[in-house]
C-alpha positions, 0 to 999 in steps of 0.5 A: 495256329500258334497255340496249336504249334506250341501243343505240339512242341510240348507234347514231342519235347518229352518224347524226344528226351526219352527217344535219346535217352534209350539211344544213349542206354543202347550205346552205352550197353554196346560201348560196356560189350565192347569193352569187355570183349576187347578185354576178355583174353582169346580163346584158347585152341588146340595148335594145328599139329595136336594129333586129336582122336576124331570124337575128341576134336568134334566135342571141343569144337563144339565147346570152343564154339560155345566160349568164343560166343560168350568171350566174357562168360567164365562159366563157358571158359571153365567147361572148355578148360575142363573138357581140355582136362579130361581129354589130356590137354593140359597146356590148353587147360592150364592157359584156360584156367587162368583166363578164367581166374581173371574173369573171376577172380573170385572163384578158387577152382580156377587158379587150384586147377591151372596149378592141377594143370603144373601138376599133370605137367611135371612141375611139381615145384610150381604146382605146389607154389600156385597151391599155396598161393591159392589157399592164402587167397582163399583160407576157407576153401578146404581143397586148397589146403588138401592140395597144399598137404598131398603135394608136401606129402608126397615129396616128404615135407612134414611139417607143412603137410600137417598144418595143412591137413590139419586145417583141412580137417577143421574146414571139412571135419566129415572128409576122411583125407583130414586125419588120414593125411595126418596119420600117414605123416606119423606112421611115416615119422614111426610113430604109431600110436598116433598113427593108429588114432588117426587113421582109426578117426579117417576110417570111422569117418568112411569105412570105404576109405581104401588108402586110409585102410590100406594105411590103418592095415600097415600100421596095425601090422606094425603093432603086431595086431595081424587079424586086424591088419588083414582085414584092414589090408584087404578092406585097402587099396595104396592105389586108389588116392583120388582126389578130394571132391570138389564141383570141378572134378566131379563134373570132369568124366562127363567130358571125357572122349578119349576112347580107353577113358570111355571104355573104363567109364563103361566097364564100370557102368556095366559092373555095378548094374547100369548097362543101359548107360553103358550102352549109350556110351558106347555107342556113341563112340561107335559113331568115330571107331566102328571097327575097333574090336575092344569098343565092340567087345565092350558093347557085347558085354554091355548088351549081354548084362542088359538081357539082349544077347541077341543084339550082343552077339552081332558084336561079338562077331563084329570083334573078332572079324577085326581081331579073330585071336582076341582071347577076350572077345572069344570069352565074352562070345562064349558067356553070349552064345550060354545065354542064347542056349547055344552052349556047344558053341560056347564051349567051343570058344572058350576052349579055344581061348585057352587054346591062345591063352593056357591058364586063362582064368575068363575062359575056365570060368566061362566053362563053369557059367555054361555048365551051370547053365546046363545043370552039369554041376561037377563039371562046373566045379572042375571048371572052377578048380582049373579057375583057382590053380590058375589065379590061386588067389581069387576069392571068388572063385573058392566062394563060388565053388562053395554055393554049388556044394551046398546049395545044387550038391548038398554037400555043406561041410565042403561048402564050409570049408570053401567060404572058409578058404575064401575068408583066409584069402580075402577077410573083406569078401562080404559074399563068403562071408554072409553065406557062412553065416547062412550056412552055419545056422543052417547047420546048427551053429548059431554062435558062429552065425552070430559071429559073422553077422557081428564081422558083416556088421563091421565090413558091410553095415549097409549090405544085402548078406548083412541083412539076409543073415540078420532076418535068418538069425532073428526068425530063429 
């Protein structure tokens, strides 16, 4: 009996050690969870009388939820902060960054977008200290130091804007803010020889680089090279300075659920041929404003480039029940009811339109789409004329007028003179620019089809009219 006593005492003593080694591990697990949930800073809320858009609030509740679960997770804490962000809340985003640096004091695209969130604040001074503190803390990290140089910039501090681009430029030597910053700070200095160098290197970099050529456009003016600084002026925008890419920003539109942001998202879905996705963007914004005529506007729109004007009209008449004066529905209304055959009644809207808004160029260019669709060329074309009196600076319409001369009424020389006008207008228009050159070899210009191939070549190396008018001359 006691040597059987004694087995099993030998034989229960190991599993006992390891039964308490596995309670230790699990206190020690929770003891670690506990530790770092009692560390990890709160989660930060919206204050109870921040007026929030229904879609807007129903989303961050849900990604406040999602980091309340996870109080340590720097990665959920970082989302939450980025949907505040993108919804306008820059308060809350700048308290969320700054937990998330603290979480993880190794990721800079914490403390750069609390110092973004200054930025947005009005604290200029502020944002610009927390810029450079963070490209100290992190000499490698280009956007940093792109921050660093826009911020000195734009408040004309020379001198660090230039150490700043010019690090910038060494990090990321294919990012055309680099020498465009650089070239902008000697084109304000009036030096413009070494402006010209610059820019010209920022432009080389990306050819659609709209501040660098708008910046390229004066510069060129400057010298007295005007051909070049139409073109580059055209190619330009000084509006469009977007940011340097980085992960944070480029993620951000996914989070946006404020209406007019979502609107512009879908509009420009829409127009570079993703309706689809449009679509389903907007209709879940229906979900929280269903009676909201541009919304509704904008889902016909969206519909009708995507081949379903059926469904687009329901919404059509849906936004003008709830706004019936709305000039933009009325021309959206009368570009459906062409695509449905019903062009009487779209020309009924169209000229109502202009009967709210004389002079709208929508409504004249409407007319024009359902006379084309009717075959009823002329009229078309005097529906365009009304067009260019009423924005006497709208390139595509003179381009417009010029494919209807030449290719439904045969009258090339006109055609020619309206590419010609366009091009006067706007040199970067690639449409007027590669139906000349099909025109001038059709006509027996081969040297000036020649010439626009080289000037596409130039401004749209990548495009269709490029290729078109390149296998036109090579079959030749």
């Amino acid at each position: 009996m006691s040597n059987s006593l004694a087995s099993s005492q030998r034989i229960a003593t190991p599993n006992l050690k390891r039964l308490l080694l596995l309670l230790l591990a699990v206190l020690a697990i929770a003891l670690v969870l506990r530790l770092n949930r009692k560390d990890s800073p709160p989660i930060v809320v919206p204050s109870a009388g921040t007026n929030l858009d229904g879609q807007v609030k129903a989303y961050l509740l849900t990604l406040v939820a999602i980091a309340k679960s996870a109080p340590s997770d720097p990665k959920a804490r970082a989302e939450l902060g980025l949907a505040y962000a993108a919804n306008g809340l820059w308060t809350e985003a700048r308290q969320i960054f700054l937990d998330t640096a603290t979480l993880a004091p190794h990721e800079p695209l914490a403390p750069l977008y609390a110092a973004v969130s200054l930025q947005e604040l009005a604290d200029e001074a502020g944002a610009w200290r927390e810029f450079c503190q963070v490209s100290s803390n992190f000499p490698n990290f280009a956007p940093a130091w792109y921050r660093v140089g826009e911020s000195a910039l734009r408040r004309g501090d020379f001198e660090p804007a230039e150490a700043a681009f010019r690090r910038l430029a060494q990090l990321a030597p294919n990012e055309w803010r680099g020498p465009a910053g650089l070239g902008e700070i000697r084109f304000r200095q009036g030096n413009f020889l070494d402006a010209l160098g610059f820019l010209e290197a920022s432009v080389k970099i990306d050819y659609h680089a709209r501040p660098a050529q708008y910046l390229l456009g004066q510069v060129y003016r400057s010298l007295g090279r005007t051909n070049e600084a139409r073109l580059a002026l055209a190619l330009g925008s000084a509006e469009s300075r977007l940011p340097m890419p980085d992960a944070w920003n480029e993620d951000a539109p996914r989070h946006m659920r404020l209406l007019p942001d979502q609107l512009a998202q879908a509009d420009e879905l829409s127009q570079r041929g993703e309706p689809d996705r449009a679509i389903r963007l907007l209709r879940q914004a229906l979900v929280y404003h269903p009676n909201h005529s541009a919304l509704l506007n904008q889902l016909a729109v969206a519909l009708n480039r995507a081949g379903q004007p059926d469904e687009a009209i329901q919404f059509a008449n849906g936004a003008i029940d709830a706004d019936t004066n709305s000039v933009a529905v009325l021309v959206t209304r009368a570009l459906i009811q062409a695509h449905r055959g019903q062009f009487q009644a779209g020309i009924l809207d169209a000229r109502r339109a202009l009967q709210l808004a004389p002079g709208l160029t929508q409504a004249h260019l409407a007319l024009a789409e359902i006379w084309l669709a009717q075959e009823q060329d002329r009229e078309a074309i005097a529906a365009l004329q009304d067009a260019a009196k009423s924005d006497p600076h709208n390139a595509e319409v003179l381009a417009e007028m010029g494919d209807i001369y030449w290719h439904n009424l045969g009258e090339k020389g006109t055609a020619m003179t309206h590419y010609q006008k366009s091009i006067e207008l706007n040199p970067a228009l690639v449409r007027a620019r590669g139906h000349l050159g099909l025109l001038q070899l059709e006509t027996g210009d081969a040297p000036g089809a020649r010439q626009s191939l080289m000037d596409l070549v130039r401004i749209a190396p990548d495009s269709v009219e490029r290729r078109d008018l390149e296998a036109a001359l090579t079959s030749r």
